[in-house]
C-alpha positions in Angstrom: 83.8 93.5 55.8 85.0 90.1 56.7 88.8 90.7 55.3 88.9 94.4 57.3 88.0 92.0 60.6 90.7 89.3 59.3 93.2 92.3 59.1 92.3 93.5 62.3 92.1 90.3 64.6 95.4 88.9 63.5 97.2 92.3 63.8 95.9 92.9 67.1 96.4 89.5 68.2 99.9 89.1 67.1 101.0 93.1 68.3 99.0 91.8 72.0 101.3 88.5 71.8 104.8 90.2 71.1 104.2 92.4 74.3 103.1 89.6 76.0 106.4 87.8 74.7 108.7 91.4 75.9 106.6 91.5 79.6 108.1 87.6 79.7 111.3 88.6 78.7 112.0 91.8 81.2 115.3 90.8 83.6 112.2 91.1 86.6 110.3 88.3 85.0 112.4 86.1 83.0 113.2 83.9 86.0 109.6 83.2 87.3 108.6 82.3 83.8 109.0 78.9 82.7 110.4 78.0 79.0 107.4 76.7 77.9 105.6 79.6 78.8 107.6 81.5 76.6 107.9 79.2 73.4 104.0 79.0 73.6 103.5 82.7 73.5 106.4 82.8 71.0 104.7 80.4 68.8 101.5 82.2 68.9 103.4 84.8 67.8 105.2 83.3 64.5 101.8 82.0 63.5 99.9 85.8 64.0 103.1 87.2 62.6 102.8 84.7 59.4 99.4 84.7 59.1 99.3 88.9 58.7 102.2 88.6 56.7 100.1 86.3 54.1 97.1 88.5 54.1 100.0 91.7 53.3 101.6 90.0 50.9 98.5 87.9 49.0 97.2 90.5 46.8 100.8 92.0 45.5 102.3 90.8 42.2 105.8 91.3 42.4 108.8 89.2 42.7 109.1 90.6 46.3 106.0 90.4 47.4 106.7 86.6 46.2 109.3 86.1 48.1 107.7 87.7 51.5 104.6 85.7 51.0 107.0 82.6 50.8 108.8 83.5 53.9 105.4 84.6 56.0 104.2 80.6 55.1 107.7 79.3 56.5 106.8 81.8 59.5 103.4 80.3 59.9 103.8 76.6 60.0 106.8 77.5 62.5 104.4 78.7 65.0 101.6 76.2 64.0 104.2 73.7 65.3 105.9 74.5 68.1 102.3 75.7 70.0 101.1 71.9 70.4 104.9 71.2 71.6 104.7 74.1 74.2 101.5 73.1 75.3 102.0 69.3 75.9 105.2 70.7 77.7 103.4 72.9 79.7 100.7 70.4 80.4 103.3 67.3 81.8 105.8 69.9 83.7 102.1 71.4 86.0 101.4 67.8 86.5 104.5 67.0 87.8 105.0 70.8 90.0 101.3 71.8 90.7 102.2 72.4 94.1 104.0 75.3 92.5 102.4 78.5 91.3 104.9 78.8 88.7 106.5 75.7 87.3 110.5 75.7 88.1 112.3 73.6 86.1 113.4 70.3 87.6 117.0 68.3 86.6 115.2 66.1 84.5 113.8 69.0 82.3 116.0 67.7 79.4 113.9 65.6 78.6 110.9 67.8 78.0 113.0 69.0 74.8 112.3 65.2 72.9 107.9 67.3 72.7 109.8 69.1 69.8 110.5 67.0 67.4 108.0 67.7 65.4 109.5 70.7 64.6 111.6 68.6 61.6 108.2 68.5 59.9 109.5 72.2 58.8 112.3 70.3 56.5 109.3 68.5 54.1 107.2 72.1 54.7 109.9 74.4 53.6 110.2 71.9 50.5 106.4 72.1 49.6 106.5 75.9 50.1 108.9 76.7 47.7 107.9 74.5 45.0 104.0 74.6 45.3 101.8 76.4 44.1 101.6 80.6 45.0 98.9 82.1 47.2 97.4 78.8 48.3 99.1 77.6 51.6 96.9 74.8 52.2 98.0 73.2 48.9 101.3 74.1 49.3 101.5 72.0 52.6 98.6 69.5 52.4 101.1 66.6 51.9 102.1 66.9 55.7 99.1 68.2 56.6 97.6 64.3 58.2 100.5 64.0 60.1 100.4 67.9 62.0 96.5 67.1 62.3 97.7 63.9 63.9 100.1 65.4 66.3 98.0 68.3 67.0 94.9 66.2 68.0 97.6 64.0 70.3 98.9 66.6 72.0 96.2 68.4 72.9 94.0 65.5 73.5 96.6 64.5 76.1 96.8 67.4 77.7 93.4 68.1 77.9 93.3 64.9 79.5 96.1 66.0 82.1 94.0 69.6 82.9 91.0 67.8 83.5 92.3 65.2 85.8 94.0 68.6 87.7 90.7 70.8 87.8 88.9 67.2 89.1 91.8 66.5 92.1 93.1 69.6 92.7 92.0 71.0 96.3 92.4 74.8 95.3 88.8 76.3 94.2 90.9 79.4 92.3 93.3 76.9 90.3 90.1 74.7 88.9 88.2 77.0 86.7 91.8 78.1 85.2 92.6 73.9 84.0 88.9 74.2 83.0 89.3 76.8 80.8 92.6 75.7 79.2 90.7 72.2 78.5 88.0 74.2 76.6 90.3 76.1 74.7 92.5 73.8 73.4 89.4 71.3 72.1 87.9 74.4 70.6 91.3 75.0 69.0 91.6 71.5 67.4 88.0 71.0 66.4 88.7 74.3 64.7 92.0 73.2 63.2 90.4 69.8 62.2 87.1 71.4 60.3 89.5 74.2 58.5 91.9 71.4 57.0 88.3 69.3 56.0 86.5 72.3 54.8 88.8 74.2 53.0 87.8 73.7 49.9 84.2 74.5 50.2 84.3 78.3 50.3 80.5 78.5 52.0 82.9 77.1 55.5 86.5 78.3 55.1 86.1 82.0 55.6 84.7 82.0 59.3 86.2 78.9 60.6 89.7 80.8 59.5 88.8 83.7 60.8 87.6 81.7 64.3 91.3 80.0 63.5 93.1 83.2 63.4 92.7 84.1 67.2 92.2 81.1 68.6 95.6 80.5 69.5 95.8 84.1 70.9 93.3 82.5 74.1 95.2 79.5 75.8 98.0 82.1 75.1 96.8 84.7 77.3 95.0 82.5 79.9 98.4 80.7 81.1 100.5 84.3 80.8 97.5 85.5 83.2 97.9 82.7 85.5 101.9 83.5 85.8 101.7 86.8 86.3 99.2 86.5 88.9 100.5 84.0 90.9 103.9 86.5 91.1 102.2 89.4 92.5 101.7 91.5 89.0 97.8 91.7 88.5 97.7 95.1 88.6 100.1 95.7 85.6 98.5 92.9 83.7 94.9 93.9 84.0 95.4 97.1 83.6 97.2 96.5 80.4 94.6 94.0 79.4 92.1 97.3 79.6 94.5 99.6 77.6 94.1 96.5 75.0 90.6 96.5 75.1 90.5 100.0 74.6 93.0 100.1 71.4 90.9 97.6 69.9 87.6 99.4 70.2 89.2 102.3 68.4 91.4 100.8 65.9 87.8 98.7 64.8 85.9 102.0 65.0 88.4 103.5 62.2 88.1 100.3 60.1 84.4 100.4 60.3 83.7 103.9 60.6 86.4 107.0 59.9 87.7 105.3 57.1 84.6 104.4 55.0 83.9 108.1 55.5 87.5 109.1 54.8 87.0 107.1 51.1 84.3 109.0 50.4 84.9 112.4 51.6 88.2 112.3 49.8 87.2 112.9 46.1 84.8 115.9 48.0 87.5 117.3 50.0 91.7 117.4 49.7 92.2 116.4 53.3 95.0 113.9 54.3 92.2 112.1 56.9 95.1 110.4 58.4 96.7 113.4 59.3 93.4 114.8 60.6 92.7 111.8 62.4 96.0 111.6 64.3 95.8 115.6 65.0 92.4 114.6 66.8 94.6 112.2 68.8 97.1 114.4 70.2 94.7 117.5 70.9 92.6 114.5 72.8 95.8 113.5 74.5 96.7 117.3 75.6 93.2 118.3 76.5 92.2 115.4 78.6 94.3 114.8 81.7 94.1 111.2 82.5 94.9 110.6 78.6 98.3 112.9 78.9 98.6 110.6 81.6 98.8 107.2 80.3 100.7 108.9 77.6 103.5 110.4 79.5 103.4 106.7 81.4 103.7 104.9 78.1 106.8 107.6 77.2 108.6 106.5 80.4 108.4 103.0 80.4 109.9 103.1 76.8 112.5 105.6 77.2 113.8 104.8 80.8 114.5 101.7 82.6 113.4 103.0 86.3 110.3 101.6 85.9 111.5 98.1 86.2 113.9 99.0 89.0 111.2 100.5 91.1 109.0 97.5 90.7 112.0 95.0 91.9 112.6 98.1 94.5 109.5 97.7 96.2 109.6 93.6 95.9 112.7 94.0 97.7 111.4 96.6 100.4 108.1 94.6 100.8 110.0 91.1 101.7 112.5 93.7 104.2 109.6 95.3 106.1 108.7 91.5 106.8 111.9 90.3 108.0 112.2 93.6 110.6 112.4 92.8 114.4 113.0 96.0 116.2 110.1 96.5 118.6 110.4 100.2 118.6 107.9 102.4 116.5 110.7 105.5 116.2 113.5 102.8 115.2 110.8 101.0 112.7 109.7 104.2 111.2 113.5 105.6 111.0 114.6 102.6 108.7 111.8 102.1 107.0 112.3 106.2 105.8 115.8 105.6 105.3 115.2 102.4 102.9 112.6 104.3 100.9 115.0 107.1 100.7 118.0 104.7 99.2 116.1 102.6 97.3 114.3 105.2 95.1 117.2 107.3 95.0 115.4 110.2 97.2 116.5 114.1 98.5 114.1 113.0 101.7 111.9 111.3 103.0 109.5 112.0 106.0 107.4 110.0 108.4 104.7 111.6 109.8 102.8 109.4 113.1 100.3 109.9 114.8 99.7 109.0 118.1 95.9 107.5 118.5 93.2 110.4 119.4 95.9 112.8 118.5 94.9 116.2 116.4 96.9 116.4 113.0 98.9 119.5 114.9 100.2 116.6 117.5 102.2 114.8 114.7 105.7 112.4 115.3 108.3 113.1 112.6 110.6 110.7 111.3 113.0 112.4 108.5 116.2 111.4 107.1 118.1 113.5 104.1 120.5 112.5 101.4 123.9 114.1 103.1 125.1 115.4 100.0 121.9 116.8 98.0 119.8 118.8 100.5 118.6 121.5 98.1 118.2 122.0 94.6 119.8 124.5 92.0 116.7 125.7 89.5 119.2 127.9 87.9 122.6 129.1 87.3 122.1 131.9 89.9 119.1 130.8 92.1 119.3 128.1 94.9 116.0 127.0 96.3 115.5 125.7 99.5 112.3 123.1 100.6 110.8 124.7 103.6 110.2 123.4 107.3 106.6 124.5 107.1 104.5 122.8 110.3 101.2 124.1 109.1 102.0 122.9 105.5 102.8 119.6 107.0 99.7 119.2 109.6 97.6 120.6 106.6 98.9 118.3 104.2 98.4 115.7 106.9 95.0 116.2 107.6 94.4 116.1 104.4 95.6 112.3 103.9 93.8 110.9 107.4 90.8 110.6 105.3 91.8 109.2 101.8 92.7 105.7 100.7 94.5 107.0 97.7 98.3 109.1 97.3 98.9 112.1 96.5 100.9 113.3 93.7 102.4 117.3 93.0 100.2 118.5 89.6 97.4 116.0 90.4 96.0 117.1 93.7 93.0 119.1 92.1 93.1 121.1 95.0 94.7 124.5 94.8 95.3 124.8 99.1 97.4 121.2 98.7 99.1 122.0 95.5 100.7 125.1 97.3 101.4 123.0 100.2 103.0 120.3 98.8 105.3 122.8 96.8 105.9 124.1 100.7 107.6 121.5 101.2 109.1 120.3 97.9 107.2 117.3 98.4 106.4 114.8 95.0 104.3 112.4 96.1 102.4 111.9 99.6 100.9 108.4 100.6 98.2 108.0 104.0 99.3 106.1 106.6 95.6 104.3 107.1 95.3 101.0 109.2 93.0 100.3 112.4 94.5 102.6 115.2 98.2 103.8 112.8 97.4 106.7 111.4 99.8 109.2 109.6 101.5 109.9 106.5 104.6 109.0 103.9 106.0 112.2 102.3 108.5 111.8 99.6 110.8 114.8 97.9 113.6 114.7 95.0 115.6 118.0 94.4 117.4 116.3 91.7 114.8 116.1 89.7 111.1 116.1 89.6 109.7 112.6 90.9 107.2 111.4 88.5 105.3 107.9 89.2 103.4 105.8 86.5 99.6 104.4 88.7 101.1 101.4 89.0 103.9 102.2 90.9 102.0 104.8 93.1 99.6 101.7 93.5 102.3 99.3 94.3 103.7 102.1 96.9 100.8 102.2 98.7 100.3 98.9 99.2 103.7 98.8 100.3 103.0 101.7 102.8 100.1 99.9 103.9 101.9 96.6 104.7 104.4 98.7 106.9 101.7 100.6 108.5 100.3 96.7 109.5 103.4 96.2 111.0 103.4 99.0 113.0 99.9 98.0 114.4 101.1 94.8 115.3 104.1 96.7 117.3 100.9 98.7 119.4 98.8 95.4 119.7 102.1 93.5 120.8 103.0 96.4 123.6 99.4 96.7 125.0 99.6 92.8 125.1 102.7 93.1 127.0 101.5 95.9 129.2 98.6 93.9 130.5 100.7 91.1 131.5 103.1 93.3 132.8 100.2 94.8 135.3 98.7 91.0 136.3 102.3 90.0 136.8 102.1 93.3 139.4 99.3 92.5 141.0 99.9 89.0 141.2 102.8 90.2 143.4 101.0 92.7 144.9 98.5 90.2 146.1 101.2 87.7 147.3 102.9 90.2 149.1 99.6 91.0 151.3 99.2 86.9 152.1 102.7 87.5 153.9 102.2 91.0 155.7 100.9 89.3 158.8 104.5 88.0 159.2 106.3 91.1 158.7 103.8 92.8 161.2 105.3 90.6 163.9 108.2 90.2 162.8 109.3 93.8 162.6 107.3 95.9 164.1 108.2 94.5 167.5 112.0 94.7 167.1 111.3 98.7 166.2 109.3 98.9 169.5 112.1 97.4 171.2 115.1 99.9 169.7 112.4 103.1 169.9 112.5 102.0 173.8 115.5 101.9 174.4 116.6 104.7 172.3 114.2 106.9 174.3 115.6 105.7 177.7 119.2 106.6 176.8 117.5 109.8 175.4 116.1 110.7 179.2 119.1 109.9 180.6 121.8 111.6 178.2 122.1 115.7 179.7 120.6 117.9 178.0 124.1 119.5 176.9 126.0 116.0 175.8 127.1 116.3 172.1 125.6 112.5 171.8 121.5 113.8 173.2 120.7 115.0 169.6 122.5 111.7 167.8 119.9 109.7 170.3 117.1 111.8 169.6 117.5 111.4 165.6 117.4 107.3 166.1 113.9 107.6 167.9 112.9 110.0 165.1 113.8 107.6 162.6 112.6 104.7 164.5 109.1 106.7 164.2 109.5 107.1 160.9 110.1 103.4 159.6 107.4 102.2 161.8 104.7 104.4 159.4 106.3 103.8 156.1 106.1 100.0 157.3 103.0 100.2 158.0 101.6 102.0 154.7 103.4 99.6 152.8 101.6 96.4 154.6 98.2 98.3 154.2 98.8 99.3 151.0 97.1 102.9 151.6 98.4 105.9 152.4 96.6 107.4 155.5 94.7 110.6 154.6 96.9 113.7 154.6 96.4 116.5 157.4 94.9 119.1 155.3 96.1 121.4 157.8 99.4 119.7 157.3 102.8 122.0 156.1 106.6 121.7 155.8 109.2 123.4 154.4 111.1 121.4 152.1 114.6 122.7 152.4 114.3 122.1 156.1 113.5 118.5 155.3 116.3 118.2 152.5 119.0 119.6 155.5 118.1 117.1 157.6 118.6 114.1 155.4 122.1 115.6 154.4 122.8 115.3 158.0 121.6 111.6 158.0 123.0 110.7 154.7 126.5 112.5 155.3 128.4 109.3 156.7 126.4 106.5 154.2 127.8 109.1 151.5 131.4 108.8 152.7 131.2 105.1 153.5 130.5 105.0 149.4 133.1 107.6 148.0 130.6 110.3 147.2 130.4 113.8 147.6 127.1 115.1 148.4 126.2 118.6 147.9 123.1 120.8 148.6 122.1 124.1 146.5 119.2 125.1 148.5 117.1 128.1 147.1 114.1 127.7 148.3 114.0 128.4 152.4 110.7 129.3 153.9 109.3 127.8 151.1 106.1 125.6 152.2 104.4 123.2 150.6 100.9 121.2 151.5 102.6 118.2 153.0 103.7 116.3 156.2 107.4 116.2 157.0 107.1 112.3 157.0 105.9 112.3 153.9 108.6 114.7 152.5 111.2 112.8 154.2 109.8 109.4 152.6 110.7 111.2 149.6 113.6 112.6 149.3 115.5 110.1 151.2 114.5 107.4 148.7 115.7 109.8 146.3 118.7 110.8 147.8 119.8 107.4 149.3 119.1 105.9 145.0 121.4 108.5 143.5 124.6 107.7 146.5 124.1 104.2 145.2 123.8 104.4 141.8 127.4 106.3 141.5 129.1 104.7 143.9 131.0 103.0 141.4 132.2 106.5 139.8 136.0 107.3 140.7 134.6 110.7 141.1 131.4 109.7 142.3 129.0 113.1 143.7 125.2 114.2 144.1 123.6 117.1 144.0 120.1 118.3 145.1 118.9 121.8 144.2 116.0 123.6 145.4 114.4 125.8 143.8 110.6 127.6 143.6 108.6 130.1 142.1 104.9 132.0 141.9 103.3 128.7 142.1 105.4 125.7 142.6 108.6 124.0 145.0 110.9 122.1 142.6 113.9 120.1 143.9 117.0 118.2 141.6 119.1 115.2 142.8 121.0 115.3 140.4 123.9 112.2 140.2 127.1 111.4 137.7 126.2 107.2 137.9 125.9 104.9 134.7 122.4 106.5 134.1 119.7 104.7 133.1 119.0 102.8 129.9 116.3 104.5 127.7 113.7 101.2 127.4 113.9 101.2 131.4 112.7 104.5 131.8 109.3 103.9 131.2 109.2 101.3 134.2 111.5 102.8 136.3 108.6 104.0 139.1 106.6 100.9 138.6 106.1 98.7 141.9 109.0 95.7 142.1 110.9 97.0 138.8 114.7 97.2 140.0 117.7 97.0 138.4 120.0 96.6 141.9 120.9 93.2 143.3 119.4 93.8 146.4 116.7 96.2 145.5 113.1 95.7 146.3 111.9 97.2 143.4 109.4 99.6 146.1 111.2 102.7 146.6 110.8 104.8 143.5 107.0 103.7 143.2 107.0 104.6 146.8 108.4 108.0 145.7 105.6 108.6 143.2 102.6 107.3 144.8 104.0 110.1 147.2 104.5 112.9 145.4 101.0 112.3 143.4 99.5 112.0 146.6 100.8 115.6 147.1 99.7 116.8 143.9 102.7 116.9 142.2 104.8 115.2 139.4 108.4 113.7 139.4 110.0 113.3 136.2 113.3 111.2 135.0 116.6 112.5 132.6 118.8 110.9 132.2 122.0 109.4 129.7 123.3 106.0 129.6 127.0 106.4 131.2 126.3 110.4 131.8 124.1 110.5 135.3 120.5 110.4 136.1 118.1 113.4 137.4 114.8 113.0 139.4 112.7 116.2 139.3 110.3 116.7 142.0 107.7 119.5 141.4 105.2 120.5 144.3 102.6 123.0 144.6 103.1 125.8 147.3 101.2 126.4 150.1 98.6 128.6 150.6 99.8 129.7 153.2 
């Protein structure tokens, strides 16, 4: 019983040390991890390897087997002595670096190479070896055997001096109970080392302290791989391999104790190969039972293909970009981060689905970019299959991922409806979009071939996804933020310009009293035939209409609308071409009027329609005035229900993150502007129960929309 455990413990322990000793060596890791960590899991590994060696070889008779058992000794004391070396290494290099998660080596590291000298002890060892005695390593290597006991107890004493003064000063709570482990280990370790080499030859003692022996450098081992690959961001991987250990053990120690007891006995009973039997049960288990074909088809991967390591660095690399990213636009933000996911993981698409906050599933923002050169897939020599566009497949698909935490993945869904949907739309893998107010989804297809993620990586993605959905609710939070200040700023203005609209009272108000008067004296006194009586009578008009729009400004308020109140637009429009005519040739501009829409009436003063459309009209003169062929046109149009009117100029245009502003109160982008006409314009037109709306292209021309309801009557 006791030599099936030995068998088992160092094979396990030495098979859990060499892929300890490969995870170190992978091109991802091999630069975080220190040289010491590696000699000290290498070491552990020599003396496993050795040790299982000695137990094959211990029991055979032949020249060979002489030979091997010679060679598994040499093995042995090669890992017996460089682990007290590696440890006394690691132990000075964390207590000069233990601001450092992972030791990096310093210039003076040289000198960390001297800890190894007692590797020439393996010159006198390899001597006693050969000529000693067979089967007995302890005689074979007592002569040196004081001196390794003394530099074993004087490493490790040291350095479990070194831990312990760490875990005592150290101000991180999570980095104590890790130098207070170590500290335990090692003395365990030596005490253990010390009785074995005291108590070998009483036979009562030497079986269980060797057995202790045998895995006790497996522990310190495992405890400082753990703290490395924690510290650079590879827990999951780790622990989850530390489980699949756990588990292999379990069942390789269930054969030894169980199937092949029963396998001895059954054999002279029944001619049945048990091994063969019992490695048939494997594979039917592994076929029948999905998250075991799973792990299986994972395991198969990671051998055979090295895209496993390059999607790990890929999303390292895409985690540290989506942190470096300063565009404050959600579209641009989502656009990138799609087209990064698509080049870095060698994608056919990828698509962004967002989701505006209270927003049904229907109501979703896409953001899609395609490889340019592969956007379908050939499944045949004859048939060509094209992903479709499917919207309900998407908002299905969708809704479905508002509500989980975890990814989807084509062929693991367990849901019929979002199998077929995701083969709808060719999609592999989909991945919510969960955090505070973002909510949406990641969809991710590959026509070239079928895209097939270990847990891990799916695990890895998401995490990634949700970082980049945090970023996008910092984008919302940041807006909001500057929304609010953008309003105070407004009414801060708003209230400074009401401290100063006593002065503008007096100040113009009687000057327009003064020109209206006079105006309407050269009026009476102009026949009633002069070509000049109608000029006159259109100053006192707009005199009139100045002095109101004045004095709604200073109040603030719009006086209540005559419900009784009609115009017709197009009569309006005509009259401010008339006006407008000689400011328009002044500038260089052609103005021209489309009217379709006479006898048209809407609910509305003429003031107020005036107020309007001469803002409107006067803006668009102005804002191509520049243009060599600088013109403006306003069309008129209605139907059933509404009066719409155009003005419609060929300016610069206006730049797409101004358009969102563009009718706020004291936004302008003129020198002289006020910054109160367009919000004028609005506050207007709402007032009228209407909308006005705003196209426009940067270099191309602007177009302000006004819709009004029609009269009743």
């Amino acid at each position: 019983m006791l030599e099936r455990l030995e068998w088992l413990l160092v094979g396990l322990a030495g098979l859990f040390e060499l892929v300890l000793l490969l995870l170190l060596c992978q091109p991802i890791n091999r630069k975080y991890a220190a040289p010491w960590l590696k000699w000290l899991v290498g070491g552990a590994f020599l003396f496993h390897l050795g040790y299982f060696g000695r137990l094959f070889f211990f029991h055979e008779k032949t020249d060979a087997a002489f030979i091997g058992d010679r060679g598994a000794m040499l093995i042995l004391c090669t890992g017996l002595l460089i682990m007290p070396s590696a440890m006394l290494h690691a132990a000075l290099h964390l207590r000069t670096s233990l601001r450092h998660p992972i030791p990096i080596m310093s210039r003076h590291s040289r000198l960390y190479w001297a800890l190894y000298f007692p590797l020439l002890l393996l010159l006198p060892a390899v001597y006693q070896i050969f000529t000693g005695p067979r089967g007995n390593f302890m005689e074979s290597v007592r002569p040196i055997q004081p001196l390794y006991i003394g530099w074993l107890a004087t490493a490790n004493g040291v350095c479990t001096l070194i831990f312990a003064t760490i875990a005592i000063t150290t101000p991180f709570s999570n980095r104590r109970w890790f130098f207070v482990w170590i500290s335990s280990l090692l003395v365990l370790f030596t005490v253990a080392a010390t009785a074995y080499v005291l108590l070998s030859d009483r036979p009562e003692w030497e079986y269980p302290i060797r057995i202790g022996l045998a895995i006790a450098p497996l522990l310190p081992s495992v405890v400082l791989v753990w703290y490395v690959l924690t510290n650079r961001l590879l827990p999951v991987v780790f622990e989850q391999t530390t489980v699949y250990g756990g588990f292999l053990i379990a069942g390789l120690f269930a054969h030894q104790l169980i199937a092949q007891p029963v396998a001895n006995r059954l054999r002279g009973i029944i001619n049945v190969d048990f091994v063969l039997l019992e490695l048939a049960i494997l594979v039917l288990l592994i076929y029948w039972i999905r998250p075991f074909r799973r792990r299986a088809s994972e395991s198969l991967r990671f051998l055979m293909s090295p895209r496993a390591f390059e999607v790990r660095d890929a999303i390292r690399e895409l985690a540290l970009a989506v942190t470096q990213q300063t565009s404050p636009d959600i579209s641009a933000r989502c656009e990138w981060f799609a087209e990064q996911l698509r080049l870095r993981f060698e994608l056919t698409w990828v698509r962004i689905l967002y989701l505006d906050a209270g927003q049904p599933a229907e109501n979703y923002r896409e953001f899609r970019v395609v490889d340019p050169v592969t956007s379908r897939v050939r499944i045949s020599p004859y048939k060509v299959w094209v992903p479709e566009n499917d919207p309900h497949a998407l908002a299905h698909l969708l809704r479905a991922l508002v509500d989980r935490t975890a990814p989807l993945e084509r062929g693991y869904t367990n849901s019929s409806v979002l199998e077929e949907a995701m083969d709808t739309l060719g999609c592999d893998a989909a991945f919510p979009m969960n955090y505070q107010s973002i909510r949406g989804a990641i969809l991710f297809g590959n026509d070239k071939s079928f895209l097939q993620l270990a847990d891990e990586q799916l695990t890895s993605l998401l995490v990634l996804v949700d970082q980049f959905a945090a970023t996008l609710q910092n984008l919302v939070e940041e807006r909001m933020r500057r929304t609010m200040e953008r309003d105070l700023f407004q009414k801060e203005k708003l209230s400074t310009l009401g401290m100063i609209s006593g002065t503008l009272a007096h100040e113009l108000r009687n000057p327009l009293s003064s020109i209206r008067t006079i105006a309407s004296l050269v009026a009476e006194e102009t026949p009633a035939g002069s070509p000049h009586r109608h000029d006159v009578e259109m100053i006192v008009s707009e005199v009139d209409r100045l002095h109101l729009t004045l004095q709604r400004v200073l109040d603030y308020a719009r006086l209540p609308e005559d419900s009784n109140s009609h115009s017709e637009p197009d009569a309006v429009i005509s009259k401010i071409g008339s006006i407008l005519s000689y400011y328009a040739l002044q500038r260089g501009t052609v103005l021209e009027f489309e009217l379709g829409a006479s006898q048209i009436a809407v609910a509305g003063s003429e003031q107020t329609l005036n107020e309007v459309f001469m803002n409107l009209v006067k803006n668009a003169i102005e804002a191509c005035s520049e243009h060599q062929h600088a013109k403006v046109r306003v069309v008129t149009g209605a139907n059933e229900k509404s009066f719409h009117a155009s003005v419609i100029d060929n300016g610069k245009g206006i730049e797409p993150e101004d358009q969102d502003f563009i009718f706020e109160a004291f936004v302008t982008y003129k020198e002289t502007g006020t910054g109160l006409g367009l919000y004028i314009v609005k506050e207007r037109v709402q007032e009228l129960g209407g909308t006005i709306s705003l196209q426009s292209i940067p270099g191309q021309g602007a177009t302000f929309t006004v819709v009004l309801p029609r009269s009743n009557l």
